[in-house]
VOGUMAR-968567 format. One record per residue (C-alpha): residue number from 1; x, y, z. Coordinates in steps of 0.001 Angstrom, whole numbers, padded with zeros to 6 digits. Example, Ala and Ser with C-alpha at 12.3 -4.5 7.8 and 13.67 -1.06 7.14 Angstrom:
+-----+---------+---------+---------+
! pos !       X !       Y !       Z !
+-----+---------+---------+---------+
!   1 !  012300 ! -004500 !  007800 !
!   2 !  013670 ! -001060 !  007140 !
+-----+---------+---------+---------+
END
This chain:
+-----+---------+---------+---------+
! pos !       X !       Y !       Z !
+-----+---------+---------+---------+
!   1 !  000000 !  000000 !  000000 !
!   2 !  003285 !  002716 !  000404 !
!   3 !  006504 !  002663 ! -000887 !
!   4 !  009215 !  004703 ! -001727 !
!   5 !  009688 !  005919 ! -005036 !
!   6 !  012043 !  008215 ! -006386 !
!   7 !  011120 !  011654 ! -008001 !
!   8 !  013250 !  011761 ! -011377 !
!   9 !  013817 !  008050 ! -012410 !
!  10 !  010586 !  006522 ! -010096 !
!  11 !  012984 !  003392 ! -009243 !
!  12 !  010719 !  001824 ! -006256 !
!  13 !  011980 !  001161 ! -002285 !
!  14 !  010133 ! -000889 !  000399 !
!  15 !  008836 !  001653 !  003085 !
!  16 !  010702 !  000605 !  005757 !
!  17 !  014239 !  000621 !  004019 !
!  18 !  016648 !  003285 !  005602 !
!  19 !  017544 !  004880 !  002308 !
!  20 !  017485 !  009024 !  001993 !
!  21 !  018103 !  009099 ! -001831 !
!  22 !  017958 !  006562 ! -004759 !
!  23 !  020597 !  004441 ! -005485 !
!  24 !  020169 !  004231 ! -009008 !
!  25 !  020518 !  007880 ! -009537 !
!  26 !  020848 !  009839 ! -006624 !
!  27 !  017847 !  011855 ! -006681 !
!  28 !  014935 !  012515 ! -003852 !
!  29 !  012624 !  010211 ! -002733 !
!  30 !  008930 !  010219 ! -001573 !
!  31 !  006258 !  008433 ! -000082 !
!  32 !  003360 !  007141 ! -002813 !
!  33 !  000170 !  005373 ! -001035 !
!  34 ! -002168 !  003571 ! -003145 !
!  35 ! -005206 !  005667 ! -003030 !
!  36 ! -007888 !  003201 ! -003634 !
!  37 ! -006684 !  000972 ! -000638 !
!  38 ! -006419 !  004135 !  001479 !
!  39 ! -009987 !  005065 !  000395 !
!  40 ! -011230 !  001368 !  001540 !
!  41 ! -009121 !  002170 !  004727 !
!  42 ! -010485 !  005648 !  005308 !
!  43 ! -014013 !  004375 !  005207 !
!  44 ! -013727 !  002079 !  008593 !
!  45 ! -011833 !  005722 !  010244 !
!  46 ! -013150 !  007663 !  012804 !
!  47 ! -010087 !  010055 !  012044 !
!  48 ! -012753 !  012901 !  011470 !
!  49 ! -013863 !  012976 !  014873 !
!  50 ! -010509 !  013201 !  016446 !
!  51 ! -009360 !  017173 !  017369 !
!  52 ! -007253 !  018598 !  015089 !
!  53 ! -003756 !  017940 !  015421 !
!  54 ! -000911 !  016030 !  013191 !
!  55 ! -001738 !  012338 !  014268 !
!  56 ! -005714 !  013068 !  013251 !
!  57 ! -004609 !  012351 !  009854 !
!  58 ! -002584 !  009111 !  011342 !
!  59 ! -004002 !  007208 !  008521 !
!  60 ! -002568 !  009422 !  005939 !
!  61 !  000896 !  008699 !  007070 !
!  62 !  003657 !  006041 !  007050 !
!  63 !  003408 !  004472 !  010037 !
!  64 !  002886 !  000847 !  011026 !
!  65 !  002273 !  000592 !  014584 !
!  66 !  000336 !  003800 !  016623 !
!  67 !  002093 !  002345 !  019972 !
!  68 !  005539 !  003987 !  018614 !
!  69 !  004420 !  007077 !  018259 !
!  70 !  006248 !  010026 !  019622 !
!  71 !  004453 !  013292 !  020312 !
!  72 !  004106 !  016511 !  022024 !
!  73 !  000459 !  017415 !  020792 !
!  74 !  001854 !  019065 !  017718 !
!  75 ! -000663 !  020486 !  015099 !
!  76 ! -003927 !  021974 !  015344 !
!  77 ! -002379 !  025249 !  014882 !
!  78 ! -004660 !  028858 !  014506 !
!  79 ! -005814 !  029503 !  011102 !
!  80 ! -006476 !  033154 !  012616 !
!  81 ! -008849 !  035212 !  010220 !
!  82 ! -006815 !  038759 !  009882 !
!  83 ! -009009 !  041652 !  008689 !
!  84 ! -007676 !  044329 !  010130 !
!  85 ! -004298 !  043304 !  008300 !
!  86 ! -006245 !  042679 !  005161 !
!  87 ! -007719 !  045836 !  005347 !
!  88 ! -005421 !  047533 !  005524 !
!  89 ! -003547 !  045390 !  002325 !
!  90 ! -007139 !  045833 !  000881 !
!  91 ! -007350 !  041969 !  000955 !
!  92 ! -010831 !  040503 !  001853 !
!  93 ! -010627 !  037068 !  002862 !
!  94 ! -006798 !  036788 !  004318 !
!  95 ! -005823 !  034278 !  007069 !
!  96 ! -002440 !  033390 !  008882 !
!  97 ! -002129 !  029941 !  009618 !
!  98 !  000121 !  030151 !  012823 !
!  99 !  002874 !  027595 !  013142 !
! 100 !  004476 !  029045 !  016030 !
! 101 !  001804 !  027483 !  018084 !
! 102 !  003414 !  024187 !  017769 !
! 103 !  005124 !  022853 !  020862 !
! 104 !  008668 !  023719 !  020463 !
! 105 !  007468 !  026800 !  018306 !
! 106 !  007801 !  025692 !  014553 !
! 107 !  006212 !  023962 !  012067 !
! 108 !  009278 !  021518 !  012348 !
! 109 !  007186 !  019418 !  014455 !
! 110 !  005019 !  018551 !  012367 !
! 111 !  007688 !  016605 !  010310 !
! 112 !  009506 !  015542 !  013009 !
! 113 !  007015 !  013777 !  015427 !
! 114 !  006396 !  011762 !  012087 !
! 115 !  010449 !  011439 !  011492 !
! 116 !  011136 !  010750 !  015062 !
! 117 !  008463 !  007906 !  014906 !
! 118 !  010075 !  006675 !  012179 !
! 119 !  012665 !  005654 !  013937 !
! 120 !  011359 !  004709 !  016823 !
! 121 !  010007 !  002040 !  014101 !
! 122 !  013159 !  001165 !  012530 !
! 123 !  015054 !  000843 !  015830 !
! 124 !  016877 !  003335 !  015614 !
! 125 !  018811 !  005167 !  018682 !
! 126 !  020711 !  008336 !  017440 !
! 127 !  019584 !  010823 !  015331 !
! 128 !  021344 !  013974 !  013452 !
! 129 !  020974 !  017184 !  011263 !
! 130 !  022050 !  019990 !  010291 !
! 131 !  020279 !  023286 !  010694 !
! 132 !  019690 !  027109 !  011475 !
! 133 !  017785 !  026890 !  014380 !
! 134 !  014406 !  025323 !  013729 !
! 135 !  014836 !  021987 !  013125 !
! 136 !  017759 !  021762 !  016324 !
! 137 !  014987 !  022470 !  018404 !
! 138 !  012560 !  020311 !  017015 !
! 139 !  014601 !  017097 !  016494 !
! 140 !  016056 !  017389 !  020114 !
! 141 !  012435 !  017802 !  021836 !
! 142 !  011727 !  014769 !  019923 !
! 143 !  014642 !  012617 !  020699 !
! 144 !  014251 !  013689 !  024455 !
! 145 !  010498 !  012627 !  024287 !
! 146 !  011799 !  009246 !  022660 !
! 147 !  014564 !  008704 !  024852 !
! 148 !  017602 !  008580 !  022372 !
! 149 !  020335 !  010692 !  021224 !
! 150 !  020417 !  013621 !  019409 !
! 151 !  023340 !  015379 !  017659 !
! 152 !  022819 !  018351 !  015809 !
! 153 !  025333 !  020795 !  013461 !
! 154 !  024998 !  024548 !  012922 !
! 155 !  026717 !  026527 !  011198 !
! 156 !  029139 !  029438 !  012089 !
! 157 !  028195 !  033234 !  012224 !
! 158 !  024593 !  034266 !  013589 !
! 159 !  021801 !  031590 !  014768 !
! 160 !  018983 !  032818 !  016934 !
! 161 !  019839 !  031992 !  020755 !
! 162 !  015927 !  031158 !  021334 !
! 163 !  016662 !  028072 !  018887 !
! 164 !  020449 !  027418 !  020098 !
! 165 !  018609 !  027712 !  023503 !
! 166 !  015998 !  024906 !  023161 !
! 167 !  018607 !  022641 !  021239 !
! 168 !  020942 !  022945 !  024359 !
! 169 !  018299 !  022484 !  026979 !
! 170 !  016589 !  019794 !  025283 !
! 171 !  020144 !  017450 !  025916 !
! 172 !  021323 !  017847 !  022320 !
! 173 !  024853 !  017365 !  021176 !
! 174 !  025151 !  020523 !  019698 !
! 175 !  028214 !  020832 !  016975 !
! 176 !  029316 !  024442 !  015755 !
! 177 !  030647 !  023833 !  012087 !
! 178 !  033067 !  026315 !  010955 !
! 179 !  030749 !  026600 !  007809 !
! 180 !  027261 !  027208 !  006062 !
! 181 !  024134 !  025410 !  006724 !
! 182 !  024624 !  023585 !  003270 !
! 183 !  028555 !  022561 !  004366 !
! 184 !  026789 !  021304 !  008064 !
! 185 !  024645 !  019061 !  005349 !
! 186 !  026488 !  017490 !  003522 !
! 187 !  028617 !  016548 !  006667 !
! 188 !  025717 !  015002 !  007612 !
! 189 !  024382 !  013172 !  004691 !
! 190 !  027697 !  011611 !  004513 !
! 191 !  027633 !  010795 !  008042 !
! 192 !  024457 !  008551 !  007864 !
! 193 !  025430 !  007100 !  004423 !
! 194 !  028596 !  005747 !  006452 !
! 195 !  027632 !  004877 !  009733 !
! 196 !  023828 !  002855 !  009511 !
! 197 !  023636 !  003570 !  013407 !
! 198 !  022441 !  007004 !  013000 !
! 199 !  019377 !  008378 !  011642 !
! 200 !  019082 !  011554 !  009656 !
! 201 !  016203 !  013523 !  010087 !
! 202 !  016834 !  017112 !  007522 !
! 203 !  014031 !  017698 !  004564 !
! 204 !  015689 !  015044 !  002484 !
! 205 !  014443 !  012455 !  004583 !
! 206 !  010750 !  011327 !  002956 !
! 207 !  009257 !  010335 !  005765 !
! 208 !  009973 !  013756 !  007508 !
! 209 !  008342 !  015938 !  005082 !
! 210 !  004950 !  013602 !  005313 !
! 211 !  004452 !  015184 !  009026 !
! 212 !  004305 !  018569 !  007467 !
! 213 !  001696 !  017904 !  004850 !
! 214 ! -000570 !  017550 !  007604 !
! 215 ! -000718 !  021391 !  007847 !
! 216 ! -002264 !  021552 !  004469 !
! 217 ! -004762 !  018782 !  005876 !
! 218 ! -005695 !  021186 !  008431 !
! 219 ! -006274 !  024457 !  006484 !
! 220 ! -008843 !  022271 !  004155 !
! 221 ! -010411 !  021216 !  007493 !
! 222 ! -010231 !  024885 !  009333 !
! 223 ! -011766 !  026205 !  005876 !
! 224 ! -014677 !  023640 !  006306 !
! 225 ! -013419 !  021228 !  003439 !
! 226 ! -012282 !  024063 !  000978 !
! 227 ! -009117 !  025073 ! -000030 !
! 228 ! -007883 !  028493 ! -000189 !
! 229 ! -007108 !  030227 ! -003271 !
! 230 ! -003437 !  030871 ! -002576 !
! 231 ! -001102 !  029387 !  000023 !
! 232 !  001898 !  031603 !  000526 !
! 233 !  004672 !  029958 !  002369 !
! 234 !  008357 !  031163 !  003328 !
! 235 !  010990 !  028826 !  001303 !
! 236 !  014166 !  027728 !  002997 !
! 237 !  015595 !  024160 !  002062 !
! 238 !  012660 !  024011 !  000382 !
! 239 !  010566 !  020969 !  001822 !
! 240 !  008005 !  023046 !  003350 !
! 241 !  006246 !  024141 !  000362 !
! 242 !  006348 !  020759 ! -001416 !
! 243 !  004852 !  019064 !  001606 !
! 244 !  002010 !  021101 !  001473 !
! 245 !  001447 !  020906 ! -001728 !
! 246 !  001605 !  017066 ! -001239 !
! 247 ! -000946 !  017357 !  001357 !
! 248 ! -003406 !  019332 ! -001093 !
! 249 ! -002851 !  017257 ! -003541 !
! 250 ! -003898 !  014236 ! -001677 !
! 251 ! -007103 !  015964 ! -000048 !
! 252 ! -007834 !  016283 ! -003594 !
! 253 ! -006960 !  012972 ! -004955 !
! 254 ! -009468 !  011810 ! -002040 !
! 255 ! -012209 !  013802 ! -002692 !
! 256 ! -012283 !  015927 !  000726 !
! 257 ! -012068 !  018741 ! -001447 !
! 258 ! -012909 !  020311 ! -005020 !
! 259 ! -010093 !  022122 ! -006360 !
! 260 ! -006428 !  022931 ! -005873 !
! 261 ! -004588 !  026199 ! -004456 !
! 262 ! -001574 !  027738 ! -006343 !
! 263 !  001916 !  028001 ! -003983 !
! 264 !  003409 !  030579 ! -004014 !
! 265 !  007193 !  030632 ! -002288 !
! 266 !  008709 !  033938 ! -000757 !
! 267 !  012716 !  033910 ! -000679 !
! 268 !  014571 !  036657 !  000641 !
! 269 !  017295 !  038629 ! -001869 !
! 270 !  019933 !  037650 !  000011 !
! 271 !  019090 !  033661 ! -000610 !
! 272 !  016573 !  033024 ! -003155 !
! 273 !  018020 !  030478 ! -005308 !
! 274 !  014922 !  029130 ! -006342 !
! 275 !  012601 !  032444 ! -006238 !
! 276 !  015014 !  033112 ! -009210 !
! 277 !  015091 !  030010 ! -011034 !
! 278 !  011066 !  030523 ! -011303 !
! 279 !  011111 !  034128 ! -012201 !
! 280 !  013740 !  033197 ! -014669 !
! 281 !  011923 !  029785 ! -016327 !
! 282 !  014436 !  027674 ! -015630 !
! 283 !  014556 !  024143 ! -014809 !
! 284 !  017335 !  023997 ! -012023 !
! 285 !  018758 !  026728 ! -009715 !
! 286 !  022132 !  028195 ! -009133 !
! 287 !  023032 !  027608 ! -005557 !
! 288 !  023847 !  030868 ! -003777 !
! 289 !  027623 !  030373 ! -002319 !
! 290 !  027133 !  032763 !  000789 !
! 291 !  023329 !  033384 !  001338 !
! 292 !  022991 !  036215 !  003808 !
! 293 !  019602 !  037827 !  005110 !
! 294 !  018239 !  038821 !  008767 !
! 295 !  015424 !  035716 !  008494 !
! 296 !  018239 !  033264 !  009467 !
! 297 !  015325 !  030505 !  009044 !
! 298 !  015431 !  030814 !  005310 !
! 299 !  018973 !  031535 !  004714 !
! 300 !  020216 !  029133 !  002627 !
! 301 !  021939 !  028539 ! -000645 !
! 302 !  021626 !  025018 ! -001955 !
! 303 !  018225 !  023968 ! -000890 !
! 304 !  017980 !  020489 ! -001069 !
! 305 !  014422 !  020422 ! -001651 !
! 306 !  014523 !  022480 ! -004829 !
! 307 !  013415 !  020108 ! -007586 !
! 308 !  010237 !  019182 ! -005170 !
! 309 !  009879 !  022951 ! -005188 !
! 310 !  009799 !  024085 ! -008332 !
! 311 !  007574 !  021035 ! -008898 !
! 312 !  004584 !  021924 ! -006645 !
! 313 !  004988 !  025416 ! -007728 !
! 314 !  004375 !  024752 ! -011446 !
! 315 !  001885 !  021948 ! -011172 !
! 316 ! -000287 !  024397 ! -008751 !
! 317 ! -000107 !  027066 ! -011033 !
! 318 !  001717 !  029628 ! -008586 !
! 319 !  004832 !  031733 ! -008822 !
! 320 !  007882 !  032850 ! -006226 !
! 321 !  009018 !  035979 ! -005496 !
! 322 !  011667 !  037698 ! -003250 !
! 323 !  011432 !  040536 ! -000562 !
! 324 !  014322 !  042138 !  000789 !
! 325 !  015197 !  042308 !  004774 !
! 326 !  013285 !  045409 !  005137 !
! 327 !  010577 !  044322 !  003438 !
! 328 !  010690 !  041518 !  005815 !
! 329 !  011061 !  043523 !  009311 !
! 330 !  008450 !  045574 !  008181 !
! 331 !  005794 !  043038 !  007828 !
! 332 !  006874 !  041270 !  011274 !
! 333 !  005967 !  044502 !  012986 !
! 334 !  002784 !  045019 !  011230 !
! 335 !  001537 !  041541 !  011684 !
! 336 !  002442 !  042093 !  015484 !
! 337 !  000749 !  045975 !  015251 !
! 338 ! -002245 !  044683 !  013433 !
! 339 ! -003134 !  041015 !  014747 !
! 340 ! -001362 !  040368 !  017630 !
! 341 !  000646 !  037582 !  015960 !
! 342 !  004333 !  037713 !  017178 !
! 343 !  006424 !  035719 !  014580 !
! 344 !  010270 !  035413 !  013539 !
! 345 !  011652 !  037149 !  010654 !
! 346 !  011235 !  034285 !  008534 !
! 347 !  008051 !  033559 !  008750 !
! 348 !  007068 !  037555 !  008232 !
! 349 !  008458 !  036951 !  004886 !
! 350 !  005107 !  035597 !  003624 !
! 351 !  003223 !  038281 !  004507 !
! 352 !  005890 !  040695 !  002973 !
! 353 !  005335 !  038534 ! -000042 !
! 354 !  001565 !  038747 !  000076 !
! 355 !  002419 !  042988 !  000346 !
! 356 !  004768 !  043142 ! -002673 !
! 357 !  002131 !  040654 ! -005060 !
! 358 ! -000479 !  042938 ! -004216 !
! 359 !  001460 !  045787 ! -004948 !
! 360 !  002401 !  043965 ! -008401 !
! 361 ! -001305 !  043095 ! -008940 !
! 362 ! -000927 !  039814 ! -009141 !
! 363 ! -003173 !  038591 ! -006401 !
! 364 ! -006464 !  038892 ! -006924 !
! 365 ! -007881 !  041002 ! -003156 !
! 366 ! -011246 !  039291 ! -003713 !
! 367 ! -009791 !  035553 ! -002990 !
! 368 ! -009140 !  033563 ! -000009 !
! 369 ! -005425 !  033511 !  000937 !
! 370 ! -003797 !  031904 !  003571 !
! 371 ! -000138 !  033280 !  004925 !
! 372 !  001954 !  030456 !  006369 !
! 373 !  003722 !  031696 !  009819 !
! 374 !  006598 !  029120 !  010374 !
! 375 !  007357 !  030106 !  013616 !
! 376 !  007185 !  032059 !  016476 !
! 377 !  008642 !  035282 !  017488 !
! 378 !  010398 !  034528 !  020181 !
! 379 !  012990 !  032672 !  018473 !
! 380 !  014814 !  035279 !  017538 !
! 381 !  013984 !  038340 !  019603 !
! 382 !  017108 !  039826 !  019156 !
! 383 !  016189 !  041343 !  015995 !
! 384 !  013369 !  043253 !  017398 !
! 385 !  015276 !  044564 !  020347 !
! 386 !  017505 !  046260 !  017691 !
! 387 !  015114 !  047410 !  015298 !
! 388 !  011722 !  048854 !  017442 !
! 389 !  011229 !  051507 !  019832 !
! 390 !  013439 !  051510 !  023356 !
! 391 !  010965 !  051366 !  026447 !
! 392 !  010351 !  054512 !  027775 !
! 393 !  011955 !  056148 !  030982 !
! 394 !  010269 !  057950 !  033010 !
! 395 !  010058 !  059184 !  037044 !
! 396 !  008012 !  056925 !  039737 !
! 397 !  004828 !  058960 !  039577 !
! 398 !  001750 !  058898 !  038368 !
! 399 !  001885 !  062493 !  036260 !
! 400 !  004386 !  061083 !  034209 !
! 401 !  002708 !  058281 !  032918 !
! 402 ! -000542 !  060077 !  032145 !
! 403 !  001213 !  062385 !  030261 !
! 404 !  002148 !  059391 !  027648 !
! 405 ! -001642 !  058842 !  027304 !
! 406 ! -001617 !  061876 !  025833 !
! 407 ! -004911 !  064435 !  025388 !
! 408 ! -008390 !  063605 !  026277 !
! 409 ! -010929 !  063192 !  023522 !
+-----+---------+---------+---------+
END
């Protein structure tokens, strides 16, 4: 009923084989189901009575046994109607699905409670990745939750101390590479291709990316079985977007709803190797040697996601497009201003991408969009400390406060 298959040559893996690539030519993989079976299966589910969250959809993923399962009551995340925001953007119908509200405060879980359980499955005992921030976090809550050992690489220069943070105090081996994020990769790719004894758990790993398609699950559900018309999404390694688009794509192929969204990915300037290969029409990207932008989530050259990218982009009809760093700080603050929603830089680039699209009139203000927030603000405070206004000093008395309410109407 699911296999592995890969996505250029479609050579065929058993499910539970520890493989990360194919071995016949070196490309991604990804999980297939046989859709008929899984319509036979879904029929004798209550799974639509169970509260939203990532293992509501349990039967839509690739795992054997429920007993193994390792969570932290991830999903079931705000899809927060914003009108003041999209009045203000002159949008009618815009929402923010909130992925901060996840338990270590990034869509990440989503992926890796699935990952994690994974193996759990497989019997595996020590896990590994590389990453900015996010994914640290996630994988070491995980592997603390399962009880085995997690070692994690980051790469030199800036990462957010709210992420290094929850990596350290989750009991993670934390390794400082003297390096990029895509140098801390391949060091681990290589590392689990050697030594069978350790798991890897980045965006290349299938069964990783089939937790996060559960968020697309969701939004059909929140949106009482409709899709939106556009699902804008912040694009780092990539594996985001095409998960979702997976997860559409399978709500479709099921029948829970009518018609498809278009994806559109938001890069920043400073590391948008594939916002470029799509504005440009071509079929691969050109890997950006030193990507360098203040959303640290999304700063990375060589995402290894990118042909799964570009693929969900073009088969959904959408587009990608860049914002700068300003751009990006901008819409973090309004979001905050206007909502209430405290997110990182990162995830502020979608709604700086909704700004700019309107701006370019290419979004249409009279359909339903949804703004994916990828995390939450508190990951990287640091940012905001240096950018917004100081607190305010005043004496200990009550004159000089009421002064800063300023006059009566």
């Amino acid at each position: 009923m699911i296999h592995l298959q890969c996505i250029a040559c479609g050579e065929k893996y058993g499910v539970d084989e520890i493989i990360y690539s194919c071995k016949r030519c070196g490309d991604l993989l990804e999980v297939k189901y046989d859709y008929e079976a899984l319509k036979t299966k879904l029929k004798k589910s209550d799974w639509q009575r169970l509260p939203l969250s990532v293992w509501r959809y349990k039967d839509f993923m690739p795992i054997h046994d429920s007993s193994k399962i390792v969570s932290l009551s991830e999903g079931g995340t705000g899809l927060h109607p914003c009108k003041r925001l999209g009045n203000l953007l002159g949008v009618k119908q815009l929402y923010v699905k909130n992925e901060g509200e996840n338990p270590t405060g990034s869509f990440k879980d989503r992926g890796m409670t699935v990952g994690v359980t994974k193996a759990i499955e497989l019997g595996m005992n020590n896990v590994i990745c590389a990453s900015t921030g996010n994914t640290a976090a996630s994988l070491a809550a995980y592997a603390a939750k399962a009880g085995i050992q997690c070692i994690v690489l980051i790469p030199s220069g800036k990462i957010a101390y709210g992420k290094l943070a929850q990596a350290t105090v989750y009991g993670a081996r934390v390794v400082q590479v003297r390096g990029n994020f895509d140098q801390a990769l391949k060091i681990v790719l290589e590392l689990s291709e050697k030594n069978r004894r350790v798991y890897l758990l980045n965006s290349v790993n299938p069964y990783r990316v089939e937790g996060q398609k559960s968020l697309a699950y969701e939004i059909c559900d929140q949106l009482n079985h409709k899709a939106p018309d556009k699902v804008i999404v912040p694009v780092g390694n990539a594996g985001n977007i095409s998960a979702v688009w997976k997860g559409f794509s399978e709500f479709y192929e099921l029948g829970f709803i009518s018609r498809l969204p278009q994806m559109i990915g938001i890069q920043s300037e400073g590391a948008a190797p594939i916002a470029q290969a799509v504005k440009r029409g071509r079929n691969e990207i050109v890997p950006i040697d030193q990507p360098e932008t203040i959303a640290t989530a999304i700063r990375i050259g060589f995402p290894i996601s990118w042909k799964k990218a570009l693929r969900a982009i073009r088969e959904s009809k959408g587009t990608a497009e860049t914002v700068t760093d300003r751009e990006i700080l901008e819409a973090q603050k309004m979001l905050a201003k206007y909502e209430g929603l405290f997110v990182e830089p990162a995830s502020a680039s979608s709604i700086a991408g909704l700004k700019k699209l309107i701006e370019l009139e290419e979004i249409d203000k009279n359909e339903v969009i949804v703004c994916v927030a990828t995390g939450h603000g508190l990951k990287d405070p640091d940012v905001i400390m240096q950018t917004c206004e100081r607190p305010f000093e005043v004496d200990a008395e009550v004159k000089s406060v009421e002064v800063l309410l300023g006059p009566s109407s």
